[in-house]
NUPA-76424 format. One record per residue (C-alpha): x negated, y, z negated; residue in three letters; residue number from 0. Coordinates in steps of 0.1 Angstrom, whole numbers, plus 5000, padded with zeros to 4 digits. Layout:
BEGIN
<atom><c1>X</c1><c2>Y</c2><c3>Z</c3><residu>ALA</residu><num>NUM</num></atom>
...
***
This chain:
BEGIN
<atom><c1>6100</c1><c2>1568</c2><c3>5433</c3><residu>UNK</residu><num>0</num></atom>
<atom><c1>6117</c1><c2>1541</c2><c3>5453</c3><residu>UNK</residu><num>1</num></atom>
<atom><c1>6146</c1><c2>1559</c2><c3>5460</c3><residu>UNK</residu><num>2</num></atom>
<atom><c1>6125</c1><c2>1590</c2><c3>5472</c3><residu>UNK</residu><num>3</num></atom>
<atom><c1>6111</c1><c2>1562</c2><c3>5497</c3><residu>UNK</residu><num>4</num></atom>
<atom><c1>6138</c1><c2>1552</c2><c3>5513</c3><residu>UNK</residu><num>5</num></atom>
<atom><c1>6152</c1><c2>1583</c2><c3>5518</c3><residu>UNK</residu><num>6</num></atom>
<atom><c1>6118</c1><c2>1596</c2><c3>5537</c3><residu>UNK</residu><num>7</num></atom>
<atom><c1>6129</c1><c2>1567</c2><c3>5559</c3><residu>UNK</residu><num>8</num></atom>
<atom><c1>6160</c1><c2>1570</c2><c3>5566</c3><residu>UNK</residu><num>9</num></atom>
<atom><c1>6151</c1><c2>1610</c2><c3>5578</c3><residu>UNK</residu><num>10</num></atom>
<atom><c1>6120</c1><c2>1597</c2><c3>5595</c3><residu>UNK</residu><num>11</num></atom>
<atom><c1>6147</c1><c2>1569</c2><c3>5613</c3><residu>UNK</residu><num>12</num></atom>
<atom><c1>6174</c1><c2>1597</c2><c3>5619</c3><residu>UNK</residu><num>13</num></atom>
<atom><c1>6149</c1><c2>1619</c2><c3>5632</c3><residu>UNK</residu><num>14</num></atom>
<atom><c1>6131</c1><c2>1589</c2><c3>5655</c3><residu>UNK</residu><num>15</num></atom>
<atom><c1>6169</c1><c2>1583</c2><c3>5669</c3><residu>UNK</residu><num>16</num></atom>
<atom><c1>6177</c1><c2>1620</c2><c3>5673</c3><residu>UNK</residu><num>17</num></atom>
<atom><c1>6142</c1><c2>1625</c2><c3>5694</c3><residu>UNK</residu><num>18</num></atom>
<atom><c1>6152</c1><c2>1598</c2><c3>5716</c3><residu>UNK</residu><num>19</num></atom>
<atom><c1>6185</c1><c2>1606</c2><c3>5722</c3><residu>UNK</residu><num>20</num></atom>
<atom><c1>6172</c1><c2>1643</c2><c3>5733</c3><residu>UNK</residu><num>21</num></atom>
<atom><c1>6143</c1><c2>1628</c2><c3>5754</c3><residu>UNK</residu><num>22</num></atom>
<atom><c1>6166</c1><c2>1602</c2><c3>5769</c3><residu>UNK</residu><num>23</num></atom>
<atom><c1>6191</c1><c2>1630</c2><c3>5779</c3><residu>UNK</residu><num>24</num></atom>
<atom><c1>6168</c1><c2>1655</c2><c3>5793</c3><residu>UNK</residu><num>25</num></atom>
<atom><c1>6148</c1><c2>1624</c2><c3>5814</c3><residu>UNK</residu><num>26</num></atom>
<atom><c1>6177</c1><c2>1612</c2><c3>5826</c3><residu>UNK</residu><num>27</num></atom>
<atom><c1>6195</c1><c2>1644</c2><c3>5834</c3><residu>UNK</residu><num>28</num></atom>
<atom><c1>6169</c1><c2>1657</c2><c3>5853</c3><residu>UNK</residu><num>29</num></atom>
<atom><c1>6143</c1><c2>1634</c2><c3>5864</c3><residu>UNK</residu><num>30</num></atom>
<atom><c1>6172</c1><c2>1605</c2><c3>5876</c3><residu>UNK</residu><num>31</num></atom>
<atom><c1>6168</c1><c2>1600</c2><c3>5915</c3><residu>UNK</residu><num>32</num></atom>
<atom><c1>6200</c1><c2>1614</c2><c3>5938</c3><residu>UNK</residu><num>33</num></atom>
<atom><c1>6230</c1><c2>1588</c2><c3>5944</c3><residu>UNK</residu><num>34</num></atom>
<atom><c1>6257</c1><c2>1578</c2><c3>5932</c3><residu>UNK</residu><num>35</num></atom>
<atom><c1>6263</c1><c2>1552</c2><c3>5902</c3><residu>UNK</residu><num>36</num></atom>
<atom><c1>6286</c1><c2>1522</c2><c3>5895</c3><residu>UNK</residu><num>37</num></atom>
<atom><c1>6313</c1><c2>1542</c2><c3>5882</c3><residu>UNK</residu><num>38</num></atom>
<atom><c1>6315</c1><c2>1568</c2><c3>5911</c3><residu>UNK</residu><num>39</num></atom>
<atom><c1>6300</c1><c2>1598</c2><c3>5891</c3><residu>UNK</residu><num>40</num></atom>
<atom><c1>6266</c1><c2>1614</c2><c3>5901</c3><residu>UNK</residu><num>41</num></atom>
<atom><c1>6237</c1><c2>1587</c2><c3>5889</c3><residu>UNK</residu><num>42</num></atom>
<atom><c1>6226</c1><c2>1612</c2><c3>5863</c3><residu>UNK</residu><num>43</num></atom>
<atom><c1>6256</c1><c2>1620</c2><c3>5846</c3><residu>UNK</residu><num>44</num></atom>
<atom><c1>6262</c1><c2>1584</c2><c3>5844</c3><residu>UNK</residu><num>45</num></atom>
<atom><c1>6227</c1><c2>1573</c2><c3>5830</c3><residu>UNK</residu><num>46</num></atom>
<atom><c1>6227</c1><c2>1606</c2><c3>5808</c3><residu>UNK</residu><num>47</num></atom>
<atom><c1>6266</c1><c2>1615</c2><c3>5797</c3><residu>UNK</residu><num>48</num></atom>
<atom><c1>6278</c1><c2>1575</c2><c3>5798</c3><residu>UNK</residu><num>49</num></atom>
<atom><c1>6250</c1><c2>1551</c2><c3>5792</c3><residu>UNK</residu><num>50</num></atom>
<atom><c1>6225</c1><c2>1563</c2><c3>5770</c3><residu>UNK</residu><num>51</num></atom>
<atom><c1>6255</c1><c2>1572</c2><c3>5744</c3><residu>UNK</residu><num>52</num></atom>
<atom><c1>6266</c1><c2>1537</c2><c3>5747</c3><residu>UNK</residu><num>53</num></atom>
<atom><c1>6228</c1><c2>1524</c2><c3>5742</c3><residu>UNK</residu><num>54</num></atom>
<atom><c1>6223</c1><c2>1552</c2><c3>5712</c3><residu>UNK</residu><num>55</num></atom>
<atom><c1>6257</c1><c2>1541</c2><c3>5692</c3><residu>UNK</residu><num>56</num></atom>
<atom><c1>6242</c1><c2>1503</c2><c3>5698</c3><residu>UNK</residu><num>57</num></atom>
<atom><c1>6212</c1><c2>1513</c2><c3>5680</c3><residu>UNK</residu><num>58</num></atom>
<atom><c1>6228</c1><c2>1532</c2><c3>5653</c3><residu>UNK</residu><num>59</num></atom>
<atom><c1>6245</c1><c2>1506</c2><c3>5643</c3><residu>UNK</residu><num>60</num></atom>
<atom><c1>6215</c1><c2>1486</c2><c3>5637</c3><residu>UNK</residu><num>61</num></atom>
<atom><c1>6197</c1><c2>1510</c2><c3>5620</c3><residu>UNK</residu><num>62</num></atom>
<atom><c1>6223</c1><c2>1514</c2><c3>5595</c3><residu>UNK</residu><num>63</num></atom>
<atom><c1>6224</c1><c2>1481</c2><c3>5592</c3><residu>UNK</residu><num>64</num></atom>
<atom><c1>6190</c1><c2>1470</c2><c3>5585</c3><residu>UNK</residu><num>65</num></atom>
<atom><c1>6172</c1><c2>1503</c2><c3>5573</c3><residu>UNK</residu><num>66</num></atom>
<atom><c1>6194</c1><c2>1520</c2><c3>5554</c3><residu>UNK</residu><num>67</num></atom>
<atom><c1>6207</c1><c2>1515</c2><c3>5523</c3><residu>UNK</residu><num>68</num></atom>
<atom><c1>6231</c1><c2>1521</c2><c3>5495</c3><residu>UNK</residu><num>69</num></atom>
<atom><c1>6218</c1><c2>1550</c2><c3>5470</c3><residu>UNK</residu><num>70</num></atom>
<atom><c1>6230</c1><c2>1558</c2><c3>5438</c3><residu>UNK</residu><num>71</num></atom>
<atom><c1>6226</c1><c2>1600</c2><c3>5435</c3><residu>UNK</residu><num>72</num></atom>
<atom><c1>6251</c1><c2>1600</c2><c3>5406</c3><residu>UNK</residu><num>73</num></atom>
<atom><c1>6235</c1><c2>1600</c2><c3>5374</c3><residu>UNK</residu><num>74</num></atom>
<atom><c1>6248</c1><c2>1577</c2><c3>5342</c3><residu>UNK</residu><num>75</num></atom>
<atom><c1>6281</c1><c2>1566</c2><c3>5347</c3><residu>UNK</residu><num>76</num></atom>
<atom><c1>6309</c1><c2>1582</c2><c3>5321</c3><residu>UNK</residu><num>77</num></atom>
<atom><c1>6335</c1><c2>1555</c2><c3>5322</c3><residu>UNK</residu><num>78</num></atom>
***
């Protein structure tokens, strides 16, 4: 039973980050105000196509590294 567990939350954490990522795009894509941003591209293709990919691989790393975990799926080991 723990290993069913874990796995509901590792989806529910994968989902979580995936929802963000999609809200974070769309927000920034098209609600970002007019100008230009520190790298010379239009602000919201900087805050949407640069940034928040940059900010979502930070927090994947964490989330692999303190949620999830190693699972054994195999069954008994033949060696």
């Amino acid at each position: 039973m723990k290993v069913s567990k874990q796995i509901d939350r590792e989806v529910r954490w994968a989902l979580y980050l995936t929802l963000f990522y999609v809200m974070g795009w769309v927000g920034f894509a098209y609600f970002s105000p007019a100008g230009r941003g520190f790298l010379g591209f239009p602000l919201w293709f900087e805050l949407s196509c640069v940034y928040l990919p940059i900010v979502l691989t930070l927090l994947i790393s964490a989330v692999v590294k303190w949620i999830y975990q190693d699972i054994d799926l195999g069954g008994k080991d033949e060696s």
